[in-house]
TORZARO-998558 format. One line per field, with one value per residue (C-alpha): residue number from 1; y, z, x. Coordinates in Angstrom, 3 decimals, padded with zeros to 6 digits. Each point is the difference from the previous one (the first is absolute). Layout:
N
resi = NUM; ...;
north = Y; ...;
up = Z; ...;
east = X; ...;
//
This chain:
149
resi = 1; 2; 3; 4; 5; 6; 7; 8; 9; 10; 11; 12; 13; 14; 15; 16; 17; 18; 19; 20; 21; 22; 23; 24; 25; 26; 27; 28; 29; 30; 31; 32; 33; 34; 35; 36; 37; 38; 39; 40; 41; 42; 43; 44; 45; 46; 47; 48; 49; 50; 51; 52; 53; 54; 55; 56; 57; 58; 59; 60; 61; 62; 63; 64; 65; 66; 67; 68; 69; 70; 71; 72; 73; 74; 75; 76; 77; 78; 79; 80; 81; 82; 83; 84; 85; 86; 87; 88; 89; 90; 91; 92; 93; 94; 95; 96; 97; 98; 99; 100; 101; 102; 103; 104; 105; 106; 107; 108; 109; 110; 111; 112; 113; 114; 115; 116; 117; 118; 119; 120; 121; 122; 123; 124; 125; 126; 127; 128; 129; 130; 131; 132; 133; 134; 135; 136; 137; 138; 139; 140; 141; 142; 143; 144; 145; 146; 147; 148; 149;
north = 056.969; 000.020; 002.703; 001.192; 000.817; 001.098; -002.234; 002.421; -002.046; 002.749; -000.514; 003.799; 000.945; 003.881; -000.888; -002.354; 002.763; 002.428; -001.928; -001.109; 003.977; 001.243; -002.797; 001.533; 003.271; -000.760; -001.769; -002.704; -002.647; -003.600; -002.196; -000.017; -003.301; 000.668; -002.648; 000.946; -002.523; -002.367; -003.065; 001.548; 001.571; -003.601; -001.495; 002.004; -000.886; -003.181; -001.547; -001.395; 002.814; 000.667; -000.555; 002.563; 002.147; -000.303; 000.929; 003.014; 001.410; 003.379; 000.900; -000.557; 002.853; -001.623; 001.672; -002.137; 000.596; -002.661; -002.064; -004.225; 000.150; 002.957; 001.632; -000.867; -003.710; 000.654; 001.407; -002.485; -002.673; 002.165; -000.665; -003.467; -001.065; -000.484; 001.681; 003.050; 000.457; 002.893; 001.605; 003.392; 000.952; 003.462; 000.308; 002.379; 001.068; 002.072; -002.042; 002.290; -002.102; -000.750; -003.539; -000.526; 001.550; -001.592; -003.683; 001.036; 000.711; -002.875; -002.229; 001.246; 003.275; 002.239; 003.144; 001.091; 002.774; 002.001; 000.630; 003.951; 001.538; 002.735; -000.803; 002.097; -001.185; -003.801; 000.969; 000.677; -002.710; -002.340; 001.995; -000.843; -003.829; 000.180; 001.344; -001.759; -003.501; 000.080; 001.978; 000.763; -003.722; -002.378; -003.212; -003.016; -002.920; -002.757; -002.696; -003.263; -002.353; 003.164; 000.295; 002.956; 002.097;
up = 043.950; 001.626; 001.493; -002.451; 003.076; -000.597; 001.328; 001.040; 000.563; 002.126; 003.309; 001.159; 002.115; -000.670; -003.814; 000.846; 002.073; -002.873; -002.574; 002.183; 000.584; -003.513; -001.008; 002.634; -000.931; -003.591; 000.275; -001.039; 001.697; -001.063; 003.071; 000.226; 001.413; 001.362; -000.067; 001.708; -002.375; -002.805; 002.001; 001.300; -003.675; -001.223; 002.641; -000.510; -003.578; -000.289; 003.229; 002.061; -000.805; -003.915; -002.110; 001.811; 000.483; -003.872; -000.947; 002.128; -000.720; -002.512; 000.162; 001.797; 001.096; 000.675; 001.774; -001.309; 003.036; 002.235; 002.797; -000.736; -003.464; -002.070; -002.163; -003.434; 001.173; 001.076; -003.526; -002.063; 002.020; -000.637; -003.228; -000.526; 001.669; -002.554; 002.253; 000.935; -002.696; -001.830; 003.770; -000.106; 001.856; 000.443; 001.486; 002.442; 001.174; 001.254; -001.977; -003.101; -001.380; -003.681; 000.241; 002.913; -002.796; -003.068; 001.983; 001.298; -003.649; -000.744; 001.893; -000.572; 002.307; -001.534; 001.591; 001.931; 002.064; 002.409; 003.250; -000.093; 003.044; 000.353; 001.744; -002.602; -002.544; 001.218; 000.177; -003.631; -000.606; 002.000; -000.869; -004.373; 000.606; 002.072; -003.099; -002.356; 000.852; 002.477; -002.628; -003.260; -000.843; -001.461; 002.220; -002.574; -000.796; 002.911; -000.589; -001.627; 002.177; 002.953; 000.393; -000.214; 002.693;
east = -031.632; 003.695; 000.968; 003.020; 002.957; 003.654; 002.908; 002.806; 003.119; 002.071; 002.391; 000.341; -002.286; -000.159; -000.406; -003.415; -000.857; -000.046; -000.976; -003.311; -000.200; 000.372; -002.408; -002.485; 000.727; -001.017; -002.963; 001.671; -002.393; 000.933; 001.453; 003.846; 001.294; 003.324; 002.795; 003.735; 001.851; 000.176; -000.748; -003.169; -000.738; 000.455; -001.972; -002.717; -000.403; 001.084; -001.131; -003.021; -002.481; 001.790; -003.059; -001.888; 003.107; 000.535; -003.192; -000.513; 003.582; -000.287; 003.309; 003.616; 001.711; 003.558; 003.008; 003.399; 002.542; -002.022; 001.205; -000.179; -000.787; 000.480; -002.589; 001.589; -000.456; -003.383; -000.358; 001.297; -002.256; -003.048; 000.508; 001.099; -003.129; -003.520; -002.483; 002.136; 001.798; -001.800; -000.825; 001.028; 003.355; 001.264; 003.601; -000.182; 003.595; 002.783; 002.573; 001.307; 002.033; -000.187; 000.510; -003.055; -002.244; 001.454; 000.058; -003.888; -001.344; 001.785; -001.839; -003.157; -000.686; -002.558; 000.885; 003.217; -000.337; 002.662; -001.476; -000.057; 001.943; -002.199; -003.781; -001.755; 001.658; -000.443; -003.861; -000.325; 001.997; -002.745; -002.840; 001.188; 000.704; -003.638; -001.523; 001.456; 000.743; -003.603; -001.998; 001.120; 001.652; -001.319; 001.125; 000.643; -001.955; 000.291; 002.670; -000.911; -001.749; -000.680; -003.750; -001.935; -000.151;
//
């Protein structure tokens, strides 16, 4: 069996740091693969190692404002391509903006969340996506033509 990990696509440092501490906080124990920025979010799934990358991905946890290529693009490639495009992706932002979330739903986001200022309340805010999209969900049947993991 794969070993079902978490690809958080994030360039601030302080937010990896508290996302990996709120995820260790909560028990939340699924690997977190951290990537700084679209290219290496893209990479990562669509390069040397993707089928294996693909297949052990659970969930994206994807931050828009990102240097090279933003997360919207990053999105919107997620789901143009057959064996990602039913992967779970949760936007996971500071952006407020009306048009960030209407563009991200849009394009396929399942979730857009506003990173909480507050720690506690960015906790519970990790410790209910951990539960839900880790536990709770039911992750979709695999593409047409992905094998079984």
């Amino acid at each position: 069996m794969i070993e079902e990990t978490v690809l958080l696509v994030e360039d601030s440092q302080d937010d990896i740091d508290l996302t990996l501490h709120c995820f260790k906080k909560n028990n939340i124990r699924n690997a977190v693969i951290v990537m700084r920025d679209g290219v290496q979010a893209l990479d990562y799934l669509y390069g040397a190692n993707r089928t294996a990358n693909q297949e052990s991905t659970t969930l994206v946890l994807l931050d828009l404002k990102l240097p090279k290529v933003g997360g919207l693009e990053v999105l919107r490639r997620i789901r143009s391509e057959p064996a990602t495009k039913r992967l779970p992706v949760v936007i996971l932002t500071s952006s407020k903006q009306e048009r960030d979330r209407a563009e991200g739903y849009d394009i396929g986001a399942n979730s857009y969340i506003c990173k909480p200022v507050d720690l506690e309340q960015f906790n519970e805010a990790v410790r209910q996506l951990g539960f839900y999209w880790l536990l709770l969900n039911e992750s979709p049947p695999l593409a047409p033509g992905k094998p079984a993991l």
